[in-house]
HTML snippet that shows the backbone in 3Dmol.js (N, CA, C, O; Angstrom):
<script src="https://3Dmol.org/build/3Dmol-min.js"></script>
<div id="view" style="width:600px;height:400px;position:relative"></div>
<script>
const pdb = `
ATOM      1  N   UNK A   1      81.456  76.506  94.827  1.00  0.00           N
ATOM      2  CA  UNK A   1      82.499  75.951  95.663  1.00  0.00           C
ATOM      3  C   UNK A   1      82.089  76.122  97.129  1.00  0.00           C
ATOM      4  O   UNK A   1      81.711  77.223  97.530  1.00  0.00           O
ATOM      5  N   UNK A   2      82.177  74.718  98.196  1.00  0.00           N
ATOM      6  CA  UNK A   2      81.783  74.959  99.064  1.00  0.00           C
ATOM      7  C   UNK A   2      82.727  75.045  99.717  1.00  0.00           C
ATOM      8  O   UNK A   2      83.673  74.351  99.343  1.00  0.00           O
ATOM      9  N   UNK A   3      82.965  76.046 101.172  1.00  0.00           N
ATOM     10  CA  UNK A   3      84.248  75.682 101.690  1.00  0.00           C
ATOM     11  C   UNK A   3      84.117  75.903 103.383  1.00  0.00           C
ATOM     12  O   UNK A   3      83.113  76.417 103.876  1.00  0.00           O
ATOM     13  N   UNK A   4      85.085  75.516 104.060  1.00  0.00           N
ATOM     14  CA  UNK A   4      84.397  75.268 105.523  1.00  0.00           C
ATOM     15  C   UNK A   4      84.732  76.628 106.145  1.00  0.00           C
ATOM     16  O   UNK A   4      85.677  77.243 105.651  1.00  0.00           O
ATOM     17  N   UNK A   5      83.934  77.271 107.374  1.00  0.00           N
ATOM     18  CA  UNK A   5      83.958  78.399 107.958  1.00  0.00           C
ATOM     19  C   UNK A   5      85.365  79.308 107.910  1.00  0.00           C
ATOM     20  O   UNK A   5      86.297  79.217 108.709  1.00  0.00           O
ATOM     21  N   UNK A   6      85.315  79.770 107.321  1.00  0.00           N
ATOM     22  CA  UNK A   6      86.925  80.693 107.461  1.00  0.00           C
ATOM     23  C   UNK A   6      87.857  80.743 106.521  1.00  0.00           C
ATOM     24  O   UNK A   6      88.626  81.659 106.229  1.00  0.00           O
ATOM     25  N   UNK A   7      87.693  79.421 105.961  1.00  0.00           N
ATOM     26  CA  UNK A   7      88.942  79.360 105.165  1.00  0.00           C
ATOM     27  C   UNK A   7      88.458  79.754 103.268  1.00  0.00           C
ATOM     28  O   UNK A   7      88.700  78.978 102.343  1.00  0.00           O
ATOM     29  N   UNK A   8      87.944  80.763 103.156  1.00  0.00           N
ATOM     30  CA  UNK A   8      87.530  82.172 101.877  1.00  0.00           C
ATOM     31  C   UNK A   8      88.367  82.931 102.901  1.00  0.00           C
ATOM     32  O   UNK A   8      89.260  83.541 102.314  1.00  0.00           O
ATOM     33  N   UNK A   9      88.400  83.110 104.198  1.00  0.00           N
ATOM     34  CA  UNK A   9      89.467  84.588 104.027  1.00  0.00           C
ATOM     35  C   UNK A   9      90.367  84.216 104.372  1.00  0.00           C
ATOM     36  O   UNK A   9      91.091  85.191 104.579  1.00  0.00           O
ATOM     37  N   UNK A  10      91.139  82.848 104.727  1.00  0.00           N
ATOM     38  CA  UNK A  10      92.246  82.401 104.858  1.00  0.00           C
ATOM     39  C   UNK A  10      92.438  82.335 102.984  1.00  0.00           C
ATOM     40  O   UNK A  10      93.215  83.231 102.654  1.00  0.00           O
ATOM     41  N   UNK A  11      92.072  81.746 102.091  1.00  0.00           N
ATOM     42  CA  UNK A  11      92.365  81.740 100.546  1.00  0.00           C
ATOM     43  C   UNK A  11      92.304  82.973  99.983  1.00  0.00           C
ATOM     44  O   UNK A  11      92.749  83.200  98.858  1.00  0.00           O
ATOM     45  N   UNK A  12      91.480  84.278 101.089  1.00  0.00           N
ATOM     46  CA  UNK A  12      92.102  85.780 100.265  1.00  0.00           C
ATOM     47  C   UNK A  12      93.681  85.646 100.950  1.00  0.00           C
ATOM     48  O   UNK A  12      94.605  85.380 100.181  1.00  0.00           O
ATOM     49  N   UNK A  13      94.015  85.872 102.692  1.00  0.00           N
ATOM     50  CA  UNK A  13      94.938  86.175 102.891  1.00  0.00           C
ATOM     51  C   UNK A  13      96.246  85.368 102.010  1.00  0.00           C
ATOM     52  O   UNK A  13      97.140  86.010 101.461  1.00  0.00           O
ATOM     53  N   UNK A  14      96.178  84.061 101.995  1.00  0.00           N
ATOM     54  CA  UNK A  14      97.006  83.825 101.002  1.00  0.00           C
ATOM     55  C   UNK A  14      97.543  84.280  99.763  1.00  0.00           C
ATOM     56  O   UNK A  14      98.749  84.241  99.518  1.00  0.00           O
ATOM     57  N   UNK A  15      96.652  84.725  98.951  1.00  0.00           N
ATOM     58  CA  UNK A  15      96.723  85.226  97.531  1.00  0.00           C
ATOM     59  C   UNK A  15      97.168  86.437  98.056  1.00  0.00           C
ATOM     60  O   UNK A  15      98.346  86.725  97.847  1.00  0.00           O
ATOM     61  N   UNK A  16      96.764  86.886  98.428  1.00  0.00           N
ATOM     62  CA  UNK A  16      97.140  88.091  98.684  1.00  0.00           C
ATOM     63  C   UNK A  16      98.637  88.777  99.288  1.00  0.00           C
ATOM     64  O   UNK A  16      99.103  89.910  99.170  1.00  0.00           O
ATOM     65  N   UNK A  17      98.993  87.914  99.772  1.00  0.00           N
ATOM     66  CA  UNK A  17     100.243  87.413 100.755  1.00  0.00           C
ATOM     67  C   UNK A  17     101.203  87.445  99.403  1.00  0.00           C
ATOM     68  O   UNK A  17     102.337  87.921  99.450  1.00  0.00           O
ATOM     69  N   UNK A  18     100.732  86.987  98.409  1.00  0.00           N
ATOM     70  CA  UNK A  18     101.581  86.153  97.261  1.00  0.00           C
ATOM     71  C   UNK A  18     102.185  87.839  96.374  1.00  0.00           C
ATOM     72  O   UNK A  18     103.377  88.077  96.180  1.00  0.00           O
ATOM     73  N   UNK A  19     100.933  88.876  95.930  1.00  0.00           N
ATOM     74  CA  UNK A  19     100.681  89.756  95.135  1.00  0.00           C
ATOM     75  C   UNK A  19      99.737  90.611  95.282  1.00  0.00           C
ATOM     76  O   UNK A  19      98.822  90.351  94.500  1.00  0.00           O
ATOM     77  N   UNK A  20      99.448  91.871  96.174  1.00  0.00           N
ATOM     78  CA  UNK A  20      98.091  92.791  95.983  1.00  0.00           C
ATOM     79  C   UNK A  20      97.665  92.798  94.477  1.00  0.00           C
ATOM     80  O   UNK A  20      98.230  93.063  93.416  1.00  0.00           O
ATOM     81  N   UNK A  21      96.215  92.323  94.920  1.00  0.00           N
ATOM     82  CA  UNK A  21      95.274  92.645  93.853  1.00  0.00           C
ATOM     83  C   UNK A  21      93.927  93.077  93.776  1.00  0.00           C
ATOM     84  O   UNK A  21      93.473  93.485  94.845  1.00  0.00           O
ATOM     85  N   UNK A  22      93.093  93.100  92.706  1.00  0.00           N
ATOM     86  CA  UNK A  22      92.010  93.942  92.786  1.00  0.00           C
ATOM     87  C   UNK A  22      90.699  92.744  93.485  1.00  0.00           C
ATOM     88  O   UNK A  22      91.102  91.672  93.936  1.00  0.00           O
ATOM     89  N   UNK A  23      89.261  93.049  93.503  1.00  0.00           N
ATOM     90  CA  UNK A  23      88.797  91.794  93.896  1.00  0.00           C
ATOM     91  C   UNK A  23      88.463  91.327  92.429  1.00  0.00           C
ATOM     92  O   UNK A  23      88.321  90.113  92.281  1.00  0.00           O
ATOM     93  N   UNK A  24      88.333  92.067  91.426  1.00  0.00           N
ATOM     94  CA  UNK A  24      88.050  90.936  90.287  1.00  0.00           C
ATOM     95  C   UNK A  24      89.343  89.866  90.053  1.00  0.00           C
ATOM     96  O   UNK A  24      89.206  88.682  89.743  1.00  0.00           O
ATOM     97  N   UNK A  25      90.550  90.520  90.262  1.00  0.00           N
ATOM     98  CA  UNK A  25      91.684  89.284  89.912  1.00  0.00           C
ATOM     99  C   UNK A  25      91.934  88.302  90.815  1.00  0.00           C
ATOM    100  O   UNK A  25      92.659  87.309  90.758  1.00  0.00           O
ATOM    101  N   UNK A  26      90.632  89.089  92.351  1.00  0.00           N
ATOM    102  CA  UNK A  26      91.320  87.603  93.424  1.00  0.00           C
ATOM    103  C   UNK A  26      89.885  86.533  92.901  1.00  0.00           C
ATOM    104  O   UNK A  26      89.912  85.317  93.094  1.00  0.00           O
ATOM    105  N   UNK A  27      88.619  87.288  92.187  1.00  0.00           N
ATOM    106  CA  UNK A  27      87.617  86.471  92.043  1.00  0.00           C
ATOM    107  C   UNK A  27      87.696  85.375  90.985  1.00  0.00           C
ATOM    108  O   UNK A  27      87.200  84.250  90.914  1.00  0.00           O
ATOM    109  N   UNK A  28      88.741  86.315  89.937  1.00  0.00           N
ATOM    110  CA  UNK A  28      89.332  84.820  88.921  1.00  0.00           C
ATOM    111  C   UNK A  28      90.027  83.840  89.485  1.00  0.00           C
ATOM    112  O   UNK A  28      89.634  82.674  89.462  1.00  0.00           O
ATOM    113  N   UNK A  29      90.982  84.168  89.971  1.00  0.00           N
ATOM    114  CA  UNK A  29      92.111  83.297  90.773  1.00  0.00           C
ATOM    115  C   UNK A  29      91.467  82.239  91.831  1.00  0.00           C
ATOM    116  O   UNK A  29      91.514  81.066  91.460  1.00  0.00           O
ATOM    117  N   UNK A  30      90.863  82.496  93.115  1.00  0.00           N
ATOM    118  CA  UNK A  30      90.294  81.791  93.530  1.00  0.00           C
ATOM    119  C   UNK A  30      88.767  81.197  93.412  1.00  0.00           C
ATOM    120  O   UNK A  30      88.140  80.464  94.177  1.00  0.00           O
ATOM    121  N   UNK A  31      88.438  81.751  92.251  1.00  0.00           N
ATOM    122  CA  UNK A  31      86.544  80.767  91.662  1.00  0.00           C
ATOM    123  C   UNK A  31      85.792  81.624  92.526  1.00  0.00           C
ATOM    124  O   UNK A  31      84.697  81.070  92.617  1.00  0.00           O
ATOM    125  N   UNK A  32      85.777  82.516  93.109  1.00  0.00           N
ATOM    126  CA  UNK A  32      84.522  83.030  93.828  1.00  0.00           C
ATOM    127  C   UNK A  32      83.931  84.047  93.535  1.00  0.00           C
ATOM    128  O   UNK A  32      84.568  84.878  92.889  1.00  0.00           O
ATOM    129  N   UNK A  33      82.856  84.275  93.813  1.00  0.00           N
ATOM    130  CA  UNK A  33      81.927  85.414  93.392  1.00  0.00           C
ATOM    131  C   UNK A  33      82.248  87.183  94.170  1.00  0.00           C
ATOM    132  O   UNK A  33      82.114  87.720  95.269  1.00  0.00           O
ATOM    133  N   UNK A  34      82.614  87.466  93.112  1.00  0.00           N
ATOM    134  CA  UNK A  34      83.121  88.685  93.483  1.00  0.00           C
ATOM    135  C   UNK A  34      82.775  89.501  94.553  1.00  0.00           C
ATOM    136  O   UNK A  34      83.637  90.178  95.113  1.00  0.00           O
ATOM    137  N   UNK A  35      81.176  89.518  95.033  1.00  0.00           N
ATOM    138  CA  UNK A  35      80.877  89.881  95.865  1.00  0.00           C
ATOM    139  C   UNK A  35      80.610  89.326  97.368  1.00  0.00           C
ATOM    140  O   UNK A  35      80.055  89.763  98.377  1.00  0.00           O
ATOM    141  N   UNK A  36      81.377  87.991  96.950  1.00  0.00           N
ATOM    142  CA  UNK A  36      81.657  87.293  98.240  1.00  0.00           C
ATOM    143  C   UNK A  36      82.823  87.985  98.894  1.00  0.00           C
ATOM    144  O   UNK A  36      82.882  88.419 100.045  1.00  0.00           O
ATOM    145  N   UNK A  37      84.135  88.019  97.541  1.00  0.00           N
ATOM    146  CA  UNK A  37      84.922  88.575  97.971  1.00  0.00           C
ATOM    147  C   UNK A  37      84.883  90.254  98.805  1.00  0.00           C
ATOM    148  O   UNK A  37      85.826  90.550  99.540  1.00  0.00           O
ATOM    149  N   UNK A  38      84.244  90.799  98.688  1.00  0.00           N
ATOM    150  CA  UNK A  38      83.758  92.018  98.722  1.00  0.00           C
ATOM    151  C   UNK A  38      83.204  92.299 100.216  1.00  0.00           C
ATOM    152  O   UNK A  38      83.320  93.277 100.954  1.00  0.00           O
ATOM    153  N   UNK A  39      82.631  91.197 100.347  1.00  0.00           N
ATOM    154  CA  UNK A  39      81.781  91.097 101.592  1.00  0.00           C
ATOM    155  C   UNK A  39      83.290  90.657 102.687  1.00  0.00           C
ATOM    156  O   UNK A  39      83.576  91.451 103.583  1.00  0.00           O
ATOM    157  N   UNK A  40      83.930  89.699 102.547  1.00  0.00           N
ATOM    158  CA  UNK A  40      84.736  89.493 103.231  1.00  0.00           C
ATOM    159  C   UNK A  40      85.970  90.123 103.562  1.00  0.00           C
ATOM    160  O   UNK A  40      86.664  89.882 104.550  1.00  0.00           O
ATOM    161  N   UNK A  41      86.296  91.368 102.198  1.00  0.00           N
ATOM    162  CA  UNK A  41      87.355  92.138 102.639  1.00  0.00           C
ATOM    163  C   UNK A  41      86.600  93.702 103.487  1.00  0.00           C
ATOM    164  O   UNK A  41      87.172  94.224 104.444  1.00  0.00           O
ATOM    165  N   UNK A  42      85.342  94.218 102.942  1.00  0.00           N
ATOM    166  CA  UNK A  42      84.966  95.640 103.234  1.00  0.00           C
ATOM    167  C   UNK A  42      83.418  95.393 104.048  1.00  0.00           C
ATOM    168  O   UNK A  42      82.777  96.229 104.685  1.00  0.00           O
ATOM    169  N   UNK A  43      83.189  94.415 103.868  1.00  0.00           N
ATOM    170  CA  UNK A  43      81.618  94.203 104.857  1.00  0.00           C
ATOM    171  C   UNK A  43      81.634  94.827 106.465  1.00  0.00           C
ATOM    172  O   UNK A  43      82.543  94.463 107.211  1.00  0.00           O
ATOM    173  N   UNK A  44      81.006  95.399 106.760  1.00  0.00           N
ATOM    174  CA  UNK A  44      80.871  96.404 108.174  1.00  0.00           C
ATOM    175  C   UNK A  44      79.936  96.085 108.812  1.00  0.00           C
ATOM    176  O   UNK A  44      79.292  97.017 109.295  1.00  0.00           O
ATOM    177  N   UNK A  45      79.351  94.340 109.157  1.00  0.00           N
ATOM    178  CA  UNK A  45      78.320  94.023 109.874  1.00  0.00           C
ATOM    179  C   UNK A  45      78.672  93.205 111.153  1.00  0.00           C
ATOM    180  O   UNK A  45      79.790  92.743 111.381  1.00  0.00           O
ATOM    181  N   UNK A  46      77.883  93.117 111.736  1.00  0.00           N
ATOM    182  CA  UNK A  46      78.518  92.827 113.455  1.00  0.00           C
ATOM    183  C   UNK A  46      78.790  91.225 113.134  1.00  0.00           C
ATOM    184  O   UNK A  46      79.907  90.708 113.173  1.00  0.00           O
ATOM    185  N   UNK A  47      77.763  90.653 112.865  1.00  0.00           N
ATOM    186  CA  UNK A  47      78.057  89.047 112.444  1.00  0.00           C
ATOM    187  C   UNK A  47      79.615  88.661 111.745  1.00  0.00           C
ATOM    188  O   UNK A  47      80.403  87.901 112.307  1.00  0.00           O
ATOM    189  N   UNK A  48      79.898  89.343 110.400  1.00  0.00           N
ATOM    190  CA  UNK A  48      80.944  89.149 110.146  1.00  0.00           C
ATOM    191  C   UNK A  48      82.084  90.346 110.073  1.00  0.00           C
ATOM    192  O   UNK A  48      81.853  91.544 109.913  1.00  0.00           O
ATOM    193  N   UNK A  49      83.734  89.536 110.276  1.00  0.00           N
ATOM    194  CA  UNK A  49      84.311  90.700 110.963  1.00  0.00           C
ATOM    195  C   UNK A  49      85.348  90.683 109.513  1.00  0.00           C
ATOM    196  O   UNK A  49      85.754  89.705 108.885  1.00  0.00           O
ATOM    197  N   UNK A  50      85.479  91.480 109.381  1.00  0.00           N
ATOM    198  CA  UNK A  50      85.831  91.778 107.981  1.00  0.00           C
ATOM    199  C   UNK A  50      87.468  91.651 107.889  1.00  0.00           C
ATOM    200  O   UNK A  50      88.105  91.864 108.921  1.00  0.00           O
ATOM    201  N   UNK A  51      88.318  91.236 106.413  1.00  0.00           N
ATOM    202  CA  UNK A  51      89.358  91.831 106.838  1.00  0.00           C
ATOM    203  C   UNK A  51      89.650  93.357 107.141  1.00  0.00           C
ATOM    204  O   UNK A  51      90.390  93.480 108.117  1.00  0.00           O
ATOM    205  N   UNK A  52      89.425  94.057 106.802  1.00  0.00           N
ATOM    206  CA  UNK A  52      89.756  95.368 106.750  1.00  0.00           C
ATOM    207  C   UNK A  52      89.671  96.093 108.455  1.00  0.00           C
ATOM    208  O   UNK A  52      90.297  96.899 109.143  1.00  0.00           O
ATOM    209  N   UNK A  53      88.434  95.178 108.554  1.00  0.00           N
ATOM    210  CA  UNK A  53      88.243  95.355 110.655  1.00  0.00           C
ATOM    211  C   UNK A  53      89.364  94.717 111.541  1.00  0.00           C
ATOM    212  O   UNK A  53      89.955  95.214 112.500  1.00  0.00           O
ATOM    213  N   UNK A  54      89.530  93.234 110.850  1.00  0.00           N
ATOM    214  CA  UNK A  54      91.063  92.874 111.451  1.00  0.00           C
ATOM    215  C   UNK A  54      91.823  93.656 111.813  1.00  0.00           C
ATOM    216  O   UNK A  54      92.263  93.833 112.949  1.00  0.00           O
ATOM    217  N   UNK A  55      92.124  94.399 110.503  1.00  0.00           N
ATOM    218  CA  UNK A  55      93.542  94.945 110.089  1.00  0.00           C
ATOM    219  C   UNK A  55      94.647  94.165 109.276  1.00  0.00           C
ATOM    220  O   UNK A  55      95.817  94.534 109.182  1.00  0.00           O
ATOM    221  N   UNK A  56      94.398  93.641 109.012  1.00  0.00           N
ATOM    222  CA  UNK A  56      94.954  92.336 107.807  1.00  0.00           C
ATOM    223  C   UNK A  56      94.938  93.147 106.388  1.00  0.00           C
ATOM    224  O   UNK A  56      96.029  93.564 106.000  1.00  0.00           O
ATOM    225  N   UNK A  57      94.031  93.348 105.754  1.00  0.00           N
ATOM    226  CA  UNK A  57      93.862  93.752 104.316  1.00  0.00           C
ATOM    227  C   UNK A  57      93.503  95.057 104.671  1.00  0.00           C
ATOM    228  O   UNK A  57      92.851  95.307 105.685  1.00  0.00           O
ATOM    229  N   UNK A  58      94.073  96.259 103.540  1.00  0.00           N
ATOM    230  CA  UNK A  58      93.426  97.682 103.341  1.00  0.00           C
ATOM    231  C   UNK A  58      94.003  97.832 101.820  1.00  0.00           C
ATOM    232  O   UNK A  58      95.031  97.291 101.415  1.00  0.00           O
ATOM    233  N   UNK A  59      93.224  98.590 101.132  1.00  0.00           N
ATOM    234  CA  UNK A  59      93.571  99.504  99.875  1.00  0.00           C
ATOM    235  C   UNK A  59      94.450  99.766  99.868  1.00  0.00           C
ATOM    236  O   UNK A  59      94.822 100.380 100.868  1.00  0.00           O
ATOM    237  N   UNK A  60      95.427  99.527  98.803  1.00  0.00           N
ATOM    238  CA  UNK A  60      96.553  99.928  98.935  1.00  0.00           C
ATOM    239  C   UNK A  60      97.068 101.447  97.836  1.00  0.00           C
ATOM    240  O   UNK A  60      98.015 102.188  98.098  1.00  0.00           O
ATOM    241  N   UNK A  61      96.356 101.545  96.910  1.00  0.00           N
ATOM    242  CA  UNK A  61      95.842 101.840  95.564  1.00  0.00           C
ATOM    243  C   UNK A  61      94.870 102.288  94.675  1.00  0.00           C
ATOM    244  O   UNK A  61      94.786 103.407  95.181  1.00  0.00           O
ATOM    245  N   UNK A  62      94.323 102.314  94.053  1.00  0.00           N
ATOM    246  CA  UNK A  62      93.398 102.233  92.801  1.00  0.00           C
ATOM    247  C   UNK A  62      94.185 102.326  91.221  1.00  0.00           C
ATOM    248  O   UNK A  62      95.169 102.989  90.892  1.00  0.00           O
ATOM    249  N   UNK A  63      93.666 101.758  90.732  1.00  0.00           N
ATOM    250  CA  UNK A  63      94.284 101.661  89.161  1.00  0.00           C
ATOM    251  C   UNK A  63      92.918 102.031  88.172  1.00  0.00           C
ATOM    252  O   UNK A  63      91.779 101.572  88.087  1.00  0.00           O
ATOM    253  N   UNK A  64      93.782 103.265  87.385  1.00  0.00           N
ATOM    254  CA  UNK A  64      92.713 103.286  86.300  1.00  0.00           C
ATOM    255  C   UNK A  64      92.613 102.250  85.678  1.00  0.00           C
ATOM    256  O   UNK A  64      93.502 101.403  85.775  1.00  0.00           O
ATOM    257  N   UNK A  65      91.344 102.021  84.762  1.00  0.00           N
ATOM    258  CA  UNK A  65      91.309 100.963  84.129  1.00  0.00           C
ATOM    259  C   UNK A  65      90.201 101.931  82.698  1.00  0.00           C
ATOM    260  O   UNK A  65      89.091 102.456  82.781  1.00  0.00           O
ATOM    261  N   UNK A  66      91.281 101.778  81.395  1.00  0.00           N
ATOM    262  CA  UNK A  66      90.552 102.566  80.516  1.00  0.00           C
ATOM    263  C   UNK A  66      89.962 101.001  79.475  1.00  0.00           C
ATOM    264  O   UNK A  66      90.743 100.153  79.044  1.00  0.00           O
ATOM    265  N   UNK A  67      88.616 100.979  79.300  1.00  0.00           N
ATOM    266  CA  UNK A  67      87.977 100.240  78.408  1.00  0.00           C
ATOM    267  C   UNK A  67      86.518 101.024  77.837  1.00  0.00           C
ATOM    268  O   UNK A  67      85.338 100.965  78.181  1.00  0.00           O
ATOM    269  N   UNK A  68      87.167 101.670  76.936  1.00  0.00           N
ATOM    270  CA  UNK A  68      86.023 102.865  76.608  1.00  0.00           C
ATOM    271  C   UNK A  68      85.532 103.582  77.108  1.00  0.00           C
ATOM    272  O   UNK A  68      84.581 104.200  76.629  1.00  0.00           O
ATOM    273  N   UNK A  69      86.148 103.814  78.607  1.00  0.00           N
ATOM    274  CA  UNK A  69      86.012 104.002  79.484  1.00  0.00           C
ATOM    275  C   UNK A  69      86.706 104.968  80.395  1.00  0.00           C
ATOM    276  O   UNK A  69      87.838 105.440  80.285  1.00  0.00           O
ATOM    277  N   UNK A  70      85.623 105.206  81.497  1.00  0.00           N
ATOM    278  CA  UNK A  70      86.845 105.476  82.299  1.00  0.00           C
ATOM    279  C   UNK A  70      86.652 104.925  83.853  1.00  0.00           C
ATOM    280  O   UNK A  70      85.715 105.365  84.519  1.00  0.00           O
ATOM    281  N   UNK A  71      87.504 104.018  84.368  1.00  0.00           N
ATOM    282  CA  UNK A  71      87.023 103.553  85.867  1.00  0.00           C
ATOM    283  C   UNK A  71      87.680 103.180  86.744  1.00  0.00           C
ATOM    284  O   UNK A  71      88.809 102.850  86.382  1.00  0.00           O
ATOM    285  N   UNK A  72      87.501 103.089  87.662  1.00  0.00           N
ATOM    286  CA  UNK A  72      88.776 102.880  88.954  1.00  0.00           C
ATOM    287  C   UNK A  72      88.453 101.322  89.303  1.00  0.00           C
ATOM    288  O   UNK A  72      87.382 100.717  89.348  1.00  0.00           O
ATOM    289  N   UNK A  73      90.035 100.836  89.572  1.00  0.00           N
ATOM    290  CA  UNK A  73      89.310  99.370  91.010  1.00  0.00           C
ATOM    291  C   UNK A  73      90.406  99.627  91.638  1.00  0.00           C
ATOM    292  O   UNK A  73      91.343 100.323  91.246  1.00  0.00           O
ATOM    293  N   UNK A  74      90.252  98.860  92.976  1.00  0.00           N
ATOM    294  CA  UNK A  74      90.711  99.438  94.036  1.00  0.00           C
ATOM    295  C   UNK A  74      91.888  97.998  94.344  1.00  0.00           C
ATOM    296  O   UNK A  74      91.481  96.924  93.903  1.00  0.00           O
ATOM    297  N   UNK A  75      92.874  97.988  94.857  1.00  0.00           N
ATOM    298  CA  UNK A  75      93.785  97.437  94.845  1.00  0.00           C
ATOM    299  C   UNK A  75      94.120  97.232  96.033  1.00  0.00           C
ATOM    300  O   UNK A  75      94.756  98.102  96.628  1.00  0.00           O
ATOM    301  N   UNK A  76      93.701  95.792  96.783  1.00  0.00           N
ATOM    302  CA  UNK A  76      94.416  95.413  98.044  1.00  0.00           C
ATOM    303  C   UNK A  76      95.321  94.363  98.620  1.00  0.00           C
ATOM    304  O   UNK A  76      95.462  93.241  98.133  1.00  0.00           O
ATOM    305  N   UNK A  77      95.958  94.843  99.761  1.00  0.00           N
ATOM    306  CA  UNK A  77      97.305  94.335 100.089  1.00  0.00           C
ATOM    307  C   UNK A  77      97.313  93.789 101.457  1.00  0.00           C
ATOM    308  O   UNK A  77      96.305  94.028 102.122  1.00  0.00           O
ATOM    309  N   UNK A  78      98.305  93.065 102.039  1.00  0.00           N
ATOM    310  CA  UNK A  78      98.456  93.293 103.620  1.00  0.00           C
ATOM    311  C   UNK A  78      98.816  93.883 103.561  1.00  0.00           C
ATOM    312  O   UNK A  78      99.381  94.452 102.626  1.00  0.00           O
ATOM    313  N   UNK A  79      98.589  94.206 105.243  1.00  0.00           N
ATOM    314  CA  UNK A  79      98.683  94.916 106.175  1.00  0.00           C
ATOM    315  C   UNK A  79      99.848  94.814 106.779  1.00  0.00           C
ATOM    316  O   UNK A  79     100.712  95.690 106.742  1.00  0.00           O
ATOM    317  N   UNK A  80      99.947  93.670 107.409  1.00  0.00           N
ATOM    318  CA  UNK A  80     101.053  93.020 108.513  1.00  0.00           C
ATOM    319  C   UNK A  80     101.327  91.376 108.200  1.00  0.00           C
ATOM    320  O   UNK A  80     100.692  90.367 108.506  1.00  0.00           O
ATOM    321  N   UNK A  81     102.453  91.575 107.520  1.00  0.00           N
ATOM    322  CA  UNK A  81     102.383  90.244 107.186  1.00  0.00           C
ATOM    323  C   UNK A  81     102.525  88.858 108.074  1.00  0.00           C
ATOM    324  O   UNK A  81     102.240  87.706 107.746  1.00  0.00           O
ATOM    325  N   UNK A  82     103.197  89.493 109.616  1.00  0.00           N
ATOM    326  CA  UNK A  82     102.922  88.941 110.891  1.00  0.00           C
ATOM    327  C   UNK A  82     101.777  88.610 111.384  1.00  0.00           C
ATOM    328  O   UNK A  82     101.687  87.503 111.916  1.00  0.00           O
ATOM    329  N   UNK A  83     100.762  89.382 111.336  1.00  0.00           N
ATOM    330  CA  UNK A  83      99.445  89.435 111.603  1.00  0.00           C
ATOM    331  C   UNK A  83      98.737  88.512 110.525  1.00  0.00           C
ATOM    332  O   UNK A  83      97.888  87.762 111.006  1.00  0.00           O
ATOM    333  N   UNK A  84      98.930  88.431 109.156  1.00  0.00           N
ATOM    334  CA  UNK A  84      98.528  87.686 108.622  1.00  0.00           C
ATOM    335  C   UNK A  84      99.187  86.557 108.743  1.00  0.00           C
ATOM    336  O   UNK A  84      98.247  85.985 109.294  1.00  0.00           O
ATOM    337  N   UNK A  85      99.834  85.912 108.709  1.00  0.00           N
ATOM    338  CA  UNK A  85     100.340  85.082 109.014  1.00  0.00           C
ATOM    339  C   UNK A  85     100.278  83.978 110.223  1.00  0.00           C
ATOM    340  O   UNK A  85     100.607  82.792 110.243  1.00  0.00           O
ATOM    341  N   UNK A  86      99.618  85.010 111.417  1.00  0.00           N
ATOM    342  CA  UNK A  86      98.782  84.440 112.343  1.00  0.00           C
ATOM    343  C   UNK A  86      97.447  84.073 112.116  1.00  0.00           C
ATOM    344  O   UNK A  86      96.982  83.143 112.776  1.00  0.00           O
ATOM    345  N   UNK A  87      96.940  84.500 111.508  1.00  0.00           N
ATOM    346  CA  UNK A  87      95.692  84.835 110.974  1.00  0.00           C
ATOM    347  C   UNK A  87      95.158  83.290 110.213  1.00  0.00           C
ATOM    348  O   UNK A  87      94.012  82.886 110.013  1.00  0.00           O
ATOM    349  N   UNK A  88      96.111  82.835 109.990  1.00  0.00           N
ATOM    350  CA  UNK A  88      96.413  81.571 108.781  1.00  0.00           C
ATOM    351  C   UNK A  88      96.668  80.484 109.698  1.00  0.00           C
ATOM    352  O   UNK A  88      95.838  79.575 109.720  1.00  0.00           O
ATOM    353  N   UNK A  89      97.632  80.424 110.426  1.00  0.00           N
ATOM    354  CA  UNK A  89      97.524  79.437 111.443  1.00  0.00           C
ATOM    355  C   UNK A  89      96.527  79.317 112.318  1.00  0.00           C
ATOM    356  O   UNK A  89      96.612  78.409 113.144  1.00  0.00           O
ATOM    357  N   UNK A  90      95.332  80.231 112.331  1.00  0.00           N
ATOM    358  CA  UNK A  90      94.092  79.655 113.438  1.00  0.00           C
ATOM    359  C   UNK A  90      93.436  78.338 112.837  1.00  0.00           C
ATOM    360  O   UNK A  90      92.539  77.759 113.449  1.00  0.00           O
TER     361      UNK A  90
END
`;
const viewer = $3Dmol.createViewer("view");
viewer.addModel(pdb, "pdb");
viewer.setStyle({}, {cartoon: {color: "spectrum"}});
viewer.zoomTo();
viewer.render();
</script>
């Protein structure tokens, strides 16, 4: 899926807006590769500014997840739903 500059973290803030979730349930929901998502909520590089650098998205959580297993994912939310919300109208 190709999509034009910005609008992957305008389609997290949305979903997200809707229901905090993990990045595998935002990677089903919106078709993208999980570690796109990943990159765009927790990435710490000068080029791109992350949500979490915003201040838009943070962890809200972790949920066990038992499948023979034992393992955590991490569960995120807004922040400010004002702020996001601006965030969407650029």
């Amino acid at each position: 899926m190709v999509t034009k500059k910005g609008e992957t973290k305008k389609l997290i803030v949305k979903s997200l807006l809707e229901k905090p979730k993990s990045i595998n349930e935002l990677a089903c929901k919106l078709c993208i590769k999980n570690a796109t998502i990943r990159t765009h909520i927790n990435k710490k590089q000068k080029l791109i500014k992350s949500l979490t650098i915003l201040r838009i998205v943070k962890k809200i959580e972790e949920k066990i997840l038992i499948r023979g297993g034992y393992a955590k994912t991490k569960i995120y939310g807004i922040v400010d739903k004002e702020k996001a919300n601006k965030f969407l109208e650029k």
